[in-house]
N, C-alpha and C positions, 0 to 999 in steps of 0.2 A: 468496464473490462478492457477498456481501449487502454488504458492509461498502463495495464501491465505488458505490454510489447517490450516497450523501451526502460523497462523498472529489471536493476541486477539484482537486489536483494528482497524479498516476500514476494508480495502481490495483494491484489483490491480481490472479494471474493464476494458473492451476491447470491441467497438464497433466493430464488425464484420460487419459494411458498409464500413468503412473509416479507418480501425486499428487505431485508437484514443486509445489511453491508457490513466487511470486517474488512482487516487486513493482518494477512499474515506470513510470517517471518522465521529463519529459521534459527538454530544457532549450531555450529560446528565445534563439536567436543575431543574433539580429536582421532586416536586411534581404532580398532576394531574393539575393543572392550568398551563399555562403557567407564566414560567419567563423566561427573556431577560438574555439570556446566559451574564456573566463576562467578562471583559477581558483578566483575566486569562484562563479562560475556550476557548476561540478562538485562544489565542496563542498557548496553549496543544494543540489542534485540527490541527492548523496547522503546527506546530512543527513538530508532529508525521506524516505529510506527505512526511512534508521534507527531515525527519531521512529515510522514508522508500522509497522513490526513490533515495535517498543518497546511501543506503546497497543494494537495488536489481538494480540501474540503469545499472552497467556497465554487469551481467549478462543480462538484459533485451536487450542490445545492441548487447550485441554474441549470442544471441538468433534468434534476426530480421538478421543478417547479416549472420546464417547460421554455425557460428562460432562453439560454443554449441548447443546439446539438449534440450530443455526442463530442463527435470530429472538432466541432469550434473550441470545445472547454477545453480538450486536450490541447489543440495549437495554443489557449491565451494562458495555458499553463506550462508549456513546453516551450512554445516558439518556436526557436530555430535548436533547439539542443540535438 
């Protein structure tokens, strides 16, 4: 959950029944009516999920296994950003 501070687009989301981890994202369709999102606009959407379990997964893994802290996975995944 550290990791969504500094995240502009979804976020990391975590069932505390069953540790289920997801992440989600949103997409902007425009005006007050509804329109049926692009194809464009769903690929973005999922893209950007994939990029970001791509960059936090393997911290997210030394986290559950005890590996890393919290705080430490975020900095060797962050750095200086």
């Amino acid at each position: 959950m550290r990791a969504n501070y500094g995240l502009k687009i979804g976020g990391f989301d975590f069932d505390f029944n069953d540790g289920e981890i997801s992440y989600r994202t949103s997409i902007y369709c425009g005006s007050d009516e509804f329109v049926a999102p692009t194809y464009e606009q769903i690929d973005f959407a999922l893209t950007i999920g994939m990029i970001m379990v791509e960059k936090y997964g393997d911290a997210l893994v030394k986290v559950m296994f005890g590996i890393l802290e919290p705080d430490d996975a975020i900095e060797s995944v962050e750095g200086d950003d």
